[in-house]
C-alpha positions in Angstrom: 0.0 0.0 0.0 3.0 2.5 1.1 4.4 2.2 -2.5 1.7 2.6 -4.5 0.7 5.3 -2.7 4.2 6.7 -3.2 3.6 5.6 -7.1 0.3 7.6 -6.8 1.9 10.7 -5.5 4.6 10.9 -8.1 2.1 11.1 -10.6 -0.5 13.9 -9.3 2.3 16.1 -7.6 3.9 16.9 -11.1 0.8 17.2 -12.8 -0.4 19.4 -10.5 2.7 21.4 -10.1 2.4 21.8 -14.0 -0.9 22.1 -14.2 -0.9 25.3 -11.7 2.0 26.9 -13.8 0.3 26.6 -16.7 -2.6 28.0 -15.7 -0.2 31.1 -14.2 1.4 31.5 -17.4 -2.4 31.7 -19.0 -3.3 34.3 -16.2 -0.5 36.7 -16.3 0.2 36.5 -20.4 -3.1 36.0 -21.6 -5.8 36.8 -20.2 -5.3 39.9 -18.0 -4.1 41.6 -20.7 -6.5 41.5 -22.2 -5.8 40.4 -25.5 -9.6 39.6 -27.1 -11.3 36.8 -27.6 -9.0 35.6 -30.2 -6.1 36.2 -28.3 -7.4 34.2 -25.6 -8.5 31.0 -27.5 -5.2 31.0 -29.5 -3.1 31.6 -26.4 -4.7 29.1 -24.6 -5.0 26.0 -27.4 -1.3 27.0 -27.6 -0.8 26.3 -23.7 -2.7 23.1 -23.8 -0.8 21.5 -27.1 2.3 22.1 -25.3 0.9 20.5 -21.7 -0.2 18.0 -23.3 3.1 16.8 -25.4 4.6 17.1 -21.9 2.6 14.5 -20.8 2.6 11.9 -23.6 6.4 12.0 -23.6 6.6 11.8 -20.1 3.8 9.2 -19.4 4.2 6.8 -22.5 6.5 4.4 -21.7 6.9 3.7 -25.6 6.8 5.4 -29.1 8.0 2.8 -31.0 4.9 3.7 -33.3 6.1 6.9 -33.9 8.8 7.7 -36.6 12.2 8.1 -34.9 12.4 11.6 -36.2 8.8 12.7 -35.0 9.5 10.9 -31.7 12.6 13.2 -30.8 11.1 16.0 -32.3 7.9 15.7 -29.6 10.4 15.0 -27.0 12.6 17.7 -27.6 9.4 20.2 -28.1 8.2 18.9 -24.5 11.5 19.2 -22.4 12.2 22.7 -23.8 8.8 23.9 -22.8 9.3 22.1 -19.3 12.6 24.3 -19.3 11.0 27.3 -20.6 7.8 26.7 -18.5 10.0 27.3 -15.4 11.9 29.6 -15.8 8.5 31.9 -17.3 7.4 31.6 -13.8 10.1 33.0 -12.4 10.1 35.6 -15.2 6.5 36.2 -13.8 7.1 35.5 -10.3 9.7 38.3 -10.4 7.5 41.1 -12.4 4.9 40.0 -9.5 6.7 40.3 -6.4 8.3 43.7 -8.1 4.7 45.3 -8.9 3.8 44.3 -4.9 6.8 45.7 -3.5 6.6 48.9 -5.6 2.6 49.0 -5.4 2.4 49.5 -9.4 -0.6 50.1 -11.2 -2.9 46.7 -12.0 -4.9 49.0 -14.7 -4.7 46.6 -18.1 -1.7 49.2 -19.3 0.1 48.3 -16.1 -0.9 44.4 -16.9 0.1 44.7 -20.4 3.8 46.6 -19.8 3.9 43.5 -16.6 3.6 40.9 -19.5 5.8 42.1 -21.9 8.5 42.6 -19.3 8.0 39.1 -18.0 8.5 37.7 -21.4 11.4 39.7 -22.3 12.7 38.2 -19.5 11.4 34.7 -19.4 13.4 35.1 -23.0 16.4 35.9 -21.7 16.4 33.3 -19.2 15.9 30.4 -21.9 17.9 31.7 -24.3 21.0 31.9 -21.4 20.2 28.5 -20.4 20.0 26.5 -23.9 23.1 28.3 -24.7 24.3 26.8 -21.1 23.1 23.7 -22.1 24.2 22.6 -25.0 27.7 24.5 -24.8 30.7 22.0 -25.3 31.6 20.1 -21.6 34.6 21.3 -20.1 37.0 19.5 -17.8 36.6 20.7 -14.2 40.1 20.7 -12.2 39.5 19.3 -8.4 42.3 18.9 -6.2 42.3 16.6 -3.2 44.4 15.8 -0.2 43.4 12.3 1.8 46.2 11.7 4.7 46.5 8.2 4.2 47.3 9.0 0.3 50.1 6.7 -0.8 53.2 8.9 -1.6 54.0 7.3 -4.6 50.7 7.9 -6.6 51.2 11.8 -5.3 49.3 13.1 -8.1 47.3 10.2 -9.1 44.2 11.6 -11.6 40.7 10.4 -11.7 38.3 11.2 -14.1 34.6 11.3 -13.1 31.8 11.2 -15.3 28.4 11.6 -14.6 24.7 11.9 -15.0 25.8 11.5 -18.9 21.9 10.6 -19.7 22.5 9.2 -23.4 19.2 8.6 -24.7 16.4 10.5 -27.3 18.5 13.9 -27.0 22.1 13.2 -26.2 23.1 11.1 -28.9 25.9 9.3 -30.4 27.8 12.3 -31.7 28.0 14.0 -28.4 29.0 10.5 -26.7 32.0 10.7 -29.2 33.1 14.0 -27.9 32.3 13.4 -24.0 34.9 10.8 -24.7 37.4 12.3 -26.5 37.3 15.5 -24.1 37.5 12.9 -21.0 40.5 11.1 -23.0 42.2 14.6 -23.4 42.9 14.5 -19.5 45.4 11.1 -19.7 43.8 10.2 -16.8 45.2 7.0 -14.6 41.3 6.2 -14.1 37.9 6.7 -14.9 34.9 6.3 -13.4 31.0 7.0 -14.1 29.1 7.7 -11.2 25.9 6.4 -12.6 22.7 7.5 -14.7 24.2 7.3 -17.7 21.5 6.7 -19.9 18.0 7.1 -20.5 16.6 4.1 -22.2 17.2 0.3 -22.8 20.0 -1.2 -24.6 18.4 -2.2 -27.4 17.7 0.9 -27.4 20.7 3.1 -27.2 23.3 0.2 -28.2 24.5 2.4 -31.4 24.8 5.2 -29.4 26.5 4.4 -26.1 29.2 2.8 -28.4 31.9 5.6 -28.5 32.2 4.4 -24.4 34.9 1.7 -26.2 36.9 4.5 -26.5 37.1 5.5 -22.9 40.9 4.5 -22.0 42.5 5.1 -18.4 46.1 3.2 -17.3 43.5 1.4 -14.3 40.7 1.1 -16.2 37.2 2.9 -16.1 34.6 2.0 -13.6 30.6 2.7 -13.1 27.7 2.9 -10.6 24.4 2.6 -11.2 22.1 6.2 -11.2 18.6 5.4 -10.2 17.9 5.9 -14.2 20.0 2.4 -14.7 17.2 0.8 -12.5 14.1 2.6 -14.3 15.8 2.1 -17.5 16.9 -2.1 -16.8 19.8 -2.8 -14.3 20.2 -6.0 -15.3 20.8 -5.8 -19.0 23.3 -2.5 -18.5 25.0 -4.3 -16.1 25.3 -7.2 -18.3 26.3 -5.0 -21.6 28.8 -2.3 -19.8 31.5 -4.8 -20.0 31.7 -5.8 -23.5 32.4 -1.8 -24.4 35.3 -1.9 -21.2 33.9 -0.4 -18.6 33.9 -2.6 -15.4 30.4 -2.3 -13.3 30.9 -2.5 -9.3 27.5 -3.6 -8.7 28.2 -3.8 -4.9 31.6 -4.6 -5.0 35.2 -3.9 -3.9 38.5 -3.7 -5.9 42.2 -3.3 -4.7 43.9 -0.6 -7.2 47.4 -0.9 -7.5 47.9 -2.4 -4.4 47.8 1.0 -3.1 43.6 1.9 -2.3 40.3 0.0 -2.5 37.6 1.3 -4.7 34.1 0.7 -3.3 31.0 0.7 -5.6 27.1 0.8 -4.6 24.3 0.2 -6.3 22.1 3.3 -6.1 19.3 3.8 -3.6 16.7 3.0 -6.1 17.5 -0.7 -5.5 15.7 -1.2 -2.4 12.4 -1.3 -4.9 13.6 -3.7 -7.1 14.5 -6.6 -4.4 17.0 -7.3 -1.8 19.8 -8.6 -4.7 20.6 -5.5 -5.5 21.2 -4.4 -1.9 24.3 -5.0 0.5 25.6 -3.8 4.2 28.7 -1.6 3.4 30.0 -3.2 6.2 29.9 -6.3 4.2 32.0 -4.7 1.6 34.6 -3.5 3.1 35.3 -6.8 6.1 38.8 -8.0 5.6 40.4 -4.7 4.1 43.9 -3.5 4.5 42.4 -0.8 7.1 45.7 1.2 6.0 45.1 1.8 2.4 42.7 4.7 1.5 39.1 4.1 0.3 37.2 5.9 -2.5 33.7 5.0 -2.7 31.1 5.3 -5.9 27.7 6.3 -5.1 25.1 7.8 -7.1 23.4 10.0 -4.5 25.9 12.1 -2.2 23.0 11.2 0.7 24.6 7.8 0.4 27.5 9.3 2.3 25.0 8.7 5.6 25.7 4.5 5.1 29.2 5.1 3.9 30.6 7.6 6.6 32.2 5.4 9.4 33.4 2.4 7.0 36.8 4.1 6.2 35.8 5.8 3.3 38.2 8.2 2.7 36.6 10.0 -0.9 32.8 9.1 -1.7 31.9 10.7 -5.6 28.9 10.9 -6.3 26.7 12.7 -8.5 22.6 12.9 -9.1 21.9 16.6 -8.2 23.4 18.4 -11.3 24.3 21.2 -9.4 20.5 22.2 -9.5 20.9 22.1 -13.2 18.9 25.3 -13.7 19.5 28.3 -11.4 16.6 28.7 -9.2 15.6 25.6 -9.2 19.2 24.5 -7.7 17.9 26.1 -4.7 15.3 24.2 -4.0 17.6 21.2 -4.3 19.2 22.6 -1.6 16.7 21.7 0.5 16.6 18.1 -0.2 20.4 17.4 -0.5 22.9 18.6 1.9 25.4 18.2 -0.6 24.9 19.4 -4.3 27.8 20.6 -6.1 31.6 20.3 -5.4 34.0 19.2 -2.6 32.6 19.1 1.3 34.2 17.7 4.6 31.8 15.5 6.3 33.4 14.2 9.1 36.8 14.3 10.1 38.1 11.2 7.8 35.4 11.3 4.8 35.2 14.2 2.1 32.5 14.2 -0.4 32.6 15.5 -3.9 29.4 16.1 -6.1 29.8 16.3 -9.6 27.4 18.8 -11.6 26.7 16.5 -14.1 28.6 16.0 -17.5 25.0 16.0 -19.4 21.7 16.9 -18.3 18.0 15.6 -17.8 15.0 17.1 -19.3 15.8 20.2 -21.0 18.4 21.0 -22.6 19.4 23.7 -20.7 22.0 25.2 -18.0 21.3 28.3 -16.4 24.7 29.1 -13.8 25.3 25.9 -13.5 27.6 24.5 -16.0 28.2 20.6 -16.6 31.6 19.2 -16.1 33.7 16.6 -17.0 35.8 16.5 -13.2 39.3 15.9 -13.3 40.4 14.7 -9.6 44.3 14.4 -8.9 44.4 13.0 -5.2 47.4 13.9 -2.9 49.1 13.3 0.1 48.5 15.5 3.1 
């Protein structure tokens, strides 16, 4: 019953979150301008088209009945608009809170200059973010010190990859230069700190491909992202290895000889059946206590079952940094940990990528993705 309530409320929260800023959007643009009759019909049809796309794109579980280029156009119309969607309300959420504090005129002049301000703004906004957005990833430089750092591998580089989301919009051709871009660091090892895609692998097969490439002296590692689990653990976890890339599906490894990497499932696994979850003190009985620990986990609020277990470095990922400035704020209040490097206790530091891709829509707003380049020290 507790799950399919929580099923249930996944499901009207967003449409009713969506709902009420569409009908905002209608309000303030619309009809207290007073734009006519026509005006209003046209605006509104216009308002409902685009709610409803959202929803087919986001509710159908498939298109396959759809032409390939029709499907990605719809999907592409529908997370722009959820972008676009947002950051109009703030647009309009600012003009409000603006024409309260300065006690401005409501007269259908005032309305009218209150709209076109919005808009001009709400355009601003989107444009900014798509240019965010789909702007070429750049390597991120992150320098850490761990005491128990071996002195030999002073200078030791990890590259970290995350929240890649390959699927209808990030294709094959921007896999190729994710790659390429993460090659360009030399790095001694790689690792993906899961939801790297968006889709099955029948699906995506041609276009997570270019992961071949990927080439790192200690080899490159992934998590699962709770997308892996919505998507099909089982099959990823099965095809990940024939393109090089070594899952640690709840596992340990011994680098070198000199530090243990640790690797968790992601939270999402505790609906999918107790195989996919382990004790971290499981994990890590019978370890060389002396050698430093860097776990992988998707979620940095996984650091609450690593911390105490040795971990020396958890990386994690799953936030994107809030992906679109304001709404990183309100991520804020869910994670304690959303972007960059944090102490957590005396022994365990945390670092939280942005995000090397991005869910949804294609967009960035102050909150660029990143391709981190970690070189771990001693001290």
């Amino acid at each position: 019953m507790r799950r399919l309530i929580e099923r249930a409320l996944r499901i009207v929260l967003p449409l009713t979150v969506l709902g009420a800023e569409h009908a905002y959007v209608y309000l303030r643009w619309v009809l207290e301008p007073g734009w006519g009759v026509a005006g209003s019909v046209l605006g509104g049809a216009a308002l409902l088209l685009l709610f409803v796309n959202l929803i087919y794109v986001f509710v159908s579980r498939s298109r396959a009945h759809l032409r390939p280029e029709l499907d990605r156009a719809l999907t592409l119309a529908a997370y722009i608009w959820l972008g676009a969607l947002f950051l109009s309300v703030v647009a309009l959420g600012a003009v409000d809170l603006a024409r309260l504090l300065l006690a401005l005129t409501v007269a259908p002049d005032g309305l009218r200059i209150g709209a076109a301000v919005s808009a001009a703004l709400a355009v601003t906004l989107v444009a900014l973010a798509l240019k965010g957005g789909l702007s070429p990833v750049r390597l991120k430089a992150v320098s850490v010190r761990i005491p128990t750092w071996p002195e030999r591998l002073n200078g030791f580089t990890v590259v970290q990859l995350s929240d890649v989301h390959i699927g209808r919009v990030l294709r094959r051709r921007w896999v190729e230069s994710v790659v390429a871009r993460a090659n360009s660091a030399h790095a001694d090892m790689i690792v993906i700190t899961g939801d790297l895609i968006d889709g099955s692998v029948s699906a995506l097969e041609h276009d997570v491909a270019p992961l071949t490439n990927l080439s790192a002296k200690h080899g490159v590692y992934f998590v699962t992202g709770n997308h892996e689990f919505y998507a099909g653990v089982d099959p990823w976890v099965a095809h990940l290895p024939k393109l090089g890339v070594q899952v640690l599906a709840n596992q340990r490894v011994t680098i070198d000889g000199a530090f243990d990497l640790l690797g968790l499932h992601d939270r999402a696994a505790r609906y999918f059946g107790a195989r996919y979850q382990a004790q971290v003190a499981d994990l890590v009985a019978g370890r060389d206590p002396s050698r430093p620990l860097i776990a992988l986990a998707h979620q940095p609020s996984e650091i609450t079952r690593l911390a105490g277990h040795g971990v020396d470095l958890h990386l994690a990922g799953h936030t994107h940094g809030g992906q679109i400035w304001p709404f990183s704020l309100l991520v804020r209040l869910e994670h304690r940990y959303v972007a960059g490097l944090y102490q957590h206790d005396k022994k365990t530091q945390v670092y939280v990528s942005r995000g090397t891709g991005f869910w949804g829509p294609p967009m960035r707003l102050f909150v660029p993705a990143e391709i981190t380049h970690i070189s771990l020290h001693h001290g």
